[in-house]
ZASELUM-98196 format. One line per field, with one value per residue: residue in three letters; x, y, z of N, C-alpha, C, O in turn. Coordinates in pm, whole numbers, plus 32768, in hexadecimal, padded with zeros to 4 digits. Layout:
N
type <- (ALA,...) $
n.X <- (X,...) $
n.Y <- (Y,...) $
n.Z <- (Z,...) $
ca.X <- (X,...) $
ca.Y <- (Y,...) $
ca.Z <- (Z,...) $
c.X <- (X,...) $
c.Y <- (Y,...) $
c.Z <- (Z,...) $
o.X <- (X,...) $
o.Y <- (Y,...) $
o.Z <- (Z,...) $
//
This chain:
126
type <- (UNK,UNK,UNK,UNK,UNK,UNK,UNK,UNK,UNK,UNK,UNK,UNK,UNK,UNK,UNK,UNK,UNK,UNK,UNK,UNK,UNK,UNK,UNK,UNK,UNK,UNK,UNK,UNK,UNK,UNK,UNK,UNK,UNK,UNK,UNK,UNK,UNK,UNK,UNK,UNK,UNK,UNK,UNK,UNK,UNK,UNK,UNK,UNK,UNK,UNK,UNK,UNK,UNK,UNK,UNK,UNK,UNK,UNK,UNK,UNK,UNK,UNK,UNK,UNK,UNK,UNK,UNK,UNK,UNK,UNK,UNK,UNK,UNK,UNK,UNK,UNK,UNK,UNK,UNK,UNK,UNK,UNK,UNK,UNK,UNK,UNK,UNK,UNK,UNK,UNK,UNK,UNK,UNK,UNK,UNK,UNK,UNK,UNK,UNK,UNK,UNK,UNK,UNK,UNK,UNK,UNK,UNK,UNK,UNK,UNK,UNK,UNK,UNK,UNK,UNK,UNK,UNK,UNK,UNK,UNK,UNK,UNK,UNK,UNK,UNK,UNK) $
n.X <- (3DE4,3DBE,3C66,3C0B,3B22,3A84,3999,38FA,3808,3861,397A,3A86,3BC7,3CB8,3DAD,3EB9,3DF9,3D07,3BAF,3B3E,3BB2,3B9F,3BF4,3C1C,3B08,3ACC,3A82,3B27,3ACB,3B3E,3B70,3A60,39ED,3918,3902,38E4,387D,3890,3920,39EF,39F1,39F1,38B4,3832,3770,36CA,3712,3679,35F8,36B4,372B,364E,366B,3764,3727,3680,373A,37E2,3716,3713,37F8,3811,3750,3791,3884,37A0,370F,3677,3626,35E6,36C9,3789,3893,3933,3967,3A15,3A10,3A55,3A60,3A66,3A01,39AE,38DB,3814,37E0,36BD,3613,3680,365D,354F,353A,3595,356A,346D,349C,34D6,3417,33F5,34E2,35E8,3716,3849,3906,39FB,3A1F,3AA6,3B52,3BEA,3CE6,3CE8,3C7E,3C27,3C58,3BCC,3AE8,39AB,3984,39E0,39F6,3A4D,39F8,3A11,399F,3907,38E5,37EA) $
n.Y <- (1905,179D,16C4,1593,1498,137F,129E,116B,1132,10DE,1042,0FF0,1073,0FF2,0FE8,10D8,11E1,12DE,12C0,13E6,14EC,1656,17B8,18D3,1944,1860,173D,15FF,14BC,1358,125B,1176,1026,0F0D,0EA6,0DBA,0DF8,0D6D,0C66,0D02,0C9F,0C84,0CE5,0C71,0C72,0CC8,0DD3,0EBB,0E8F,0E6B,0FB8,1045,0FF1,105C,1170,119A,1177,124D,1308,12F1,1319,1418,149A,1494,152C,1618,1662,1637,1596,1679,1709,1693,16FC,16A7,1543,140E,12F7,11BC,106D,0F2C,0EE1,0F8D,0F72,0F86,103A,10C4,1034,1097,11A4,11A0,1183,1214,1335,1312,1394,1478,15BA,16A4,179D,16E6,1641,16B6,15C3,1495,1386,1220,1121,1022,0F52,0E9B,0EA7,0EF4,0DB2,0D42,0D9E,0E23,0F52,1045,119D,12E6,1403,15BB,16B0,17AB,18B0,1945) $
n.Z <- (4AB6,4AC0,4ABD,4B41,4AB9,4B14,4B31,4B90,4B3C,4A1F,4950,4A01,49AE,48C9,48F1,4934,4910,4955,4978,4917,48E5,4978,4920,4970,48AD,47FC,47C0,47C1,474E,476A,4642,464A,468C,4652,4762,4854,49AC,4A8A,4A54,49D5,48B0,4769,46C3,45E4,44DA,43EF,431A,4329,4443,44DC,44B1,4505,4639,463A,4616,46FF,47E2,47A4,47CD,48CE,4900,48E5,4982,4A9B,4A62,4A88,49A2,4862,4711,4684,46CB,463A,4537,4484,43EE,43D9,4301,42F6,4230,41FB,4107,3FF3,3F85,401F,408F,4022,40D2,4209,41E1,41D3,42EB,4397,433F,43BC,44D1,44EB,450B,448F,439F,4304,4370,4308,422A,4205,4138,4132,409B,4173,415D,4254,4366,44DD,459F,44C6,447E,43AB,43AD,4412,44F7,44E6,45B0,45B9,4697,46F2,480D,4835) $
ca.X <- (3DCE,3D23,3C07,3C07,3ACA,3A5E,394D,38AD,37A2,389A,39B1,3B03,3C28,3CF9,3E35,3EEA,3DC5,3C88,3AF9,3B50,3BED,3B49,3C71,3B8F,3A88,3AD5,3A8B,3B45,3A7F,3BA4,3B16,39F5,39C2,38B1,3955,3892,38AF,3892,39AB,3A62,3A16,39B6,3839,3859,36FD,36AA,3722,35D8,35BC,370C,3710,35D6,36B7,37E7,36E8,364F,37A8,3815,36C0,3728,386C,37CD,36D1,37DE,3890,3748,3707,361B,363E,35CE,3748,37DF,3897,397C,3979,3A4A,39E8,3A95,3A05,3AB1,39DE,3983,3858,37D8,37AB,3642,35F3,36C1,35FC,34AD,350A,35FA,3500,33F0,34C7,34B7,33B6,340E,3548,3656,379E,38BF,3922,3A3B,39F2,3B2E,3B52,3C35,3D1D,3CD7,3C42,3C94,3C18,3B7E,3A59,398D,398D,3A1A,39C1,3A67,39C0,3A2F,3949,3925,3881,37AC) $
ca.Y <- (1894,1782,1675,1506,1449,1315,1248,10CE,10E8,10D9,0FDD,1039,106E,0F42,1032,116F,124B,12BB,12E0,142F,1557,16F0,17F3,194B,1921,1819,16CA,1564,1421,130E,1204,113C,0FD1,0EFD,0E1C,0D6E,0E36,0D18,0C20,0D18,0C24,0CDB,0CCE,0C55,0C2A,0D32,0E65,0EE2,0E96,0EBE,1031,1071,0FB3,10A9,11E3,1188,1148,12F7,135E,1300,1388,14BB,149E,149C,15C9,1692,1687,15E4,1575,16FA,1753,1682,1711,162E,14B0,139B,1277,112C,1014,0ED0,0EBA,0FDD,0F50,0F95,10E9,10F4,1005,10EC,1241,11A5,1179,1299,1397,1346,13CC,1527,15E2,1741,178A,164F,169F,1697,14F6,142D,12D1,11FE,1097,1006,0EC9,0E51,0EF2,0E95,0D32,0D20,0DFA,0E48,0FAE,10CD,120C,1342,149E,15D6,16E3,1840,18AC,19F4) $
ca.Z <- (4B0D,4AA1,4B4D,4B27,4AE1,4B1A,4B69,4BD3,4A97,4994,4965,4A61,494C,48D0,48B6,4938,4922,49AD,492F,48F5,4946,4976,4919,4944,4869,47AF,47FE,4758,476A,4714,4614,46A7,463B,4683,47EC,48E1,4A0D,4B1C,4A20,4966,4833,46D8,4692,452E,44BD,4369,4323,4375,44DC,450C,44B2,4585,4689,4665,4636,4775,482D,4788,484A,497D,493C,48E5,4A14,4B0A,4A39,4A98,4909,4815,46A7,464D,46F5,45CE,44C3,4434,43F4,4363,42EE,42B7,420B,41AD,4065,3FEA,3F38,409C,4051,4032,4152,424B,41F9,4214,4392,4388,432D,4432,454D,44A3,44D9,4459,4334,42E8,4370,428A,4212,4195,4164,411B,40C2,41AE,414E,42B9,4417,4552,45CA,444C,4471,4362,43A4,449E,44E5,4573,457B,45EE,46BE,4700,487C,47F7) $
c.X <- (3D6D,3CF5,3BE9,3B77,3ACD,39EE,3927,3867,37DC,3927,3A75,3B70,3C79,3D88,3E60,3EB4,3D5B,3C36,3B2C,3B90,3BB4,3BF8,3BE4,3B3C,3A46,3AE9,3AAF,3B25,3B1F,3B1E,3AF9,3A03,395C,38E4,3909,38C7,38AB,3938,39E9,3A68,39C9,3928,3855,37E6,36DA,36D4,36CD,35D2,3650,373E,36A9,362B,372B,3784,3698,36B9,37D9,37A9,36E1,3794,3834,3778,3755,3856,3819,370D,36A0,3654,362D,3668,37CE,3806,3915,3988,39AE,3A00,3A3A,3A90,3A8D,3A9C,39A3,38F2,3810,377D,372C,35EE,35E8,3654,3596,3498,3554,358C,34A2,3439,34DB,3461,33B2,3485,35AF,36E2,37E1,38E5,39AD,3A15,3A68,3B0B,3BCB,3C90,3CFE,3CC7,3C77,3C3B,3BC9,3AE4,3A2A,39A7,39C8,3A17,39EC,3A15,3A1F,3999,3956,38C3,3880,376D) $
c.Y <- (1833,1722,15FA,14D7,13F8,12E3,11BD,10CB,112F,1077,1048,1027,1001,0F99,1095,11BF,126E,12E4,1343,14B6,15EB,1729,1887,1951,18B6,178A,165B,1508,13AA,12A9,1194,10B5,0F80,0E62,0E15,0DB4,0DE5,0CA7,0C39,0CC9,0C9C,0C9F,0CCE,0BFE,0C4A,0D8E,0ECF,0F16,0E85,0F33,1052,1050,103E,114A,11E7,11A8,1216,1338,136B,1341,1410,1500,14C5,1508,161E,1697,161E,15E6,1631,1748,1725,16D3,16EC,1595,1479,132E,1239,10D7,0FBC,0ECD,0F60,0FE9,0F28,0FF9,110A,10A2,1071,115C,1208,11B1,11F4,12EC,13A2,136A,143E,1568,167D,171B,1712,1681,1696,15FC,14EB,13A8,1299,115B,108B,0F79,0E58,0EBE,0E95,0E13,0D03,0D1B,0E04,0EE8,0FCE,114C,1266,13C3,1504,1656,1750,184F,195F,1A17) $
c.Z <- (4AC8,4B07,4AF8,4B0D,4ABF,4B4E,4B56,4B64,4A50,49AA,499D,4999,495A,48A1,4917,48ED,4984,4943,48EE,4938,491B,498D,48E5,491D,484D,4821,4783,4782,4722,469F,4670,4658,46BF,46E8,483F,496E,4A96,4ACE,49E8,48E9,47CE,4709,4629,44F3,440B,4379,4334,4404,4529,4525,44F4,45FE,46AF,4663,46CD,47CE,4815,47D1,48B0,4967,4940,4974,4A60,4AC9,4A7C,4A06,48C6,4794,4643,4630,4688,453B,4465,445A,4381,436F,42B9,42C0,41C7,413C,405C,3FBB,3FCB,40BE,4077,40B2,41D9,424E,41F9,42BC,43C0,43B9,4391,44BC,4524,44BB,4487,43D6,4366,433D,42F1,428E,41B7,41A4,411D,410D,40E2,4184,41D1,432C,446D,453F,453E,443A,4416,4350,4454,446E,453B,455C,45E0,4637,46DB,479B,483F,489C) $
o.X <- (3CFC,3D26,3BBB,3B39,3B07,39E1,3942,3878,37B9,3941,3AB2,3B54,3C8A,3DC0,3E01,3EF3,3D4D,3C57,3B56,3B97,3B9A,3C52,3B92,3AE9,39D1,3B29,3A7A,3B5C,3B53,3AA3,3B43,3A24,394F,38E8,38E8,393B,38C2,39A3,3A33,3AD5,397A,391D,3897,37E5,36D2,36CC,36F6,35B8,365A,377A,36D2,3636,373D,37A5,367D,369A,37EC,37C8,36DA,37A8,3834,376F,3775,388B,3849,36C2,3683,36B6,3664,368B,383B,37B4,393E,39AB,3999,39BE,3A75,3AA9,3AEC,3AFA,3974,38A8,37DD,370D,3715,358F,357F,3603,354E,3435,352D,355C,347D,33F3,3515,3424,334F,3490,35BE,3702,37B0,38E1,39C7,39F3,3A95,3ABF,3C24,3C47,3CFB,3D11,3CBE,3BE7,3B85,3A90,3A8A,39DE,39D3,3A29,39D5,39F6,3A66,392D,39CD,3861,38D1,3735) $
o.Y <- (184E,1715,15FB,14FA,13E5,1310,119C,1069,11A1,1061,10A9,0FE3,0FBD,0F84,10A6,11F5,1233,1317,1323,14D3,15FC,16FA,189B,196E,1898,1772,1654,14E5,13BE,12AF,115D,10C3,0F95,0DEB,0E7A,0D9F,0E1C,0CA2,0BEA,0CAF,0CF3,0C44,0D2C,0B85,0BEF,0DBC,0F40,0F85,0E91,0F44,10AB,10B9,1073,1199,1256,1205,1257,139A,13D1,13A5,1461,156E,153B,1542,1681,16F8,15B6,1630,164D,1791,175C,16E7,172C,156E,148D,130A,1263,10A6,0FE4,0EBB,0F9A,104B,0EBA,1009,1157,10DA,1098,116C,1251,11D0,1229,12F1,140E,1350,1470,1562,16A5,16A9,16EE,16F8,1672,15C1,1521,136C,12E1,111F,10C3,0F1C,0DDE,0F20,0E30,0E08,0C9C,0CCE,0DEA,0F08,0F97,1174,1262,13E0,14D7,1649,176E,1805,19B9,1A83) $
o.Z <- (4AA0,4B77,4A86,4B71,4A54,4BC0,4AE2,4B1B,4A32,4A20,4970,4936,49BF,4835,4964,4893,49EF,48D8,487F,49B0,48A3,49D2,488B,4973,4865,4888,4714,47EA,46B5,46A6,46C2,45E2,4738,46C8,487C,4994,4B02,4B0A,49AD,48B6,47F1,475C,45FC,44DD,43B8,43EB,4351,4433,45A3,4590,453E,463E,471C,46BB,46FB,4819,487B,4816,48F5,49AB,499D,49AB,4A4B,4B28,4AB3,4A02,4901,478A,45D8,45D3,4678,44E2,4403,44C9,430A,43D0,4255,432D,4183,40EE,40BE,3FC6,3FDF,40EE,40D4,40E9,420C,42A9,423C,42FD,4428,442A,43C2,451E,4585,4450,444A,43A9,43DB,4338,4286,42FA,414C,420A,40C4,4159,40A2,41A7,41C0,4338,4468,44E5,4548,440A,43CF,42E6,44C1,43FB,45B4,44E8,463A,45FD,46E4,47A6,482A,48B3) $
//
């Protein structure tokens, strides 16, 4: 069986899916990008404070899982430029506080709405 989530602090899906979905253990965050949650419009400021933006937006999903950033153990990443790279994990990293999960980071030819980055993870409930 699995269990739908969703919530209000993080941006509603622009597709046929949801936030994420819990299948026994395992929890899937879809990719996050960084959308104005009152105009649906991209935030398209730096890749900086956009990634803080979409790591913020995977807490709450996580929050409303029951789960914290600890419960992660896999994440993608996908970056328009890749020469983003080191931007990304400086803001990455401080939502960690214990071991990394597992990473791909991917440059993308194009994201949705022409994001800089997006971010899905997946989660484990221990």
């Amino acid at each position: 069986m699995k269990k739908i989530i969703n919530t209000t602090n993080a941006p509603s899906p622009i597709g046929p899916y949801n936030q994420a979905v819990i299948v026994g253990d395992a929890v899937y965050i879809s990719g996050t990008i960084a959308m104005d949650l009152q105009s649906k419009q991209l935030i398209k400021t730096n890749v900086k404070e956009e990634t803080k933006i979409v790591m913020d937006y995977i807490g709450a999903i996580l929050k409303e899982a029951g789960l914290t950033f600890d419960n992660v153990v896999k994440s993608t990443i996908f970056l328009n430029d890749i020469n983003n790279f080191v931007h990304v994990n400086e803001v990455y990293s401080s939502y960690f506080k214990n071991d990394y999960p597992a990473r791909a980071t991917i440059q993308a030819q194009r994201l949705p709405k022409d994001a800089n980055v997006e971010i899905s993870m997946e989660a484990k409930i221990f």
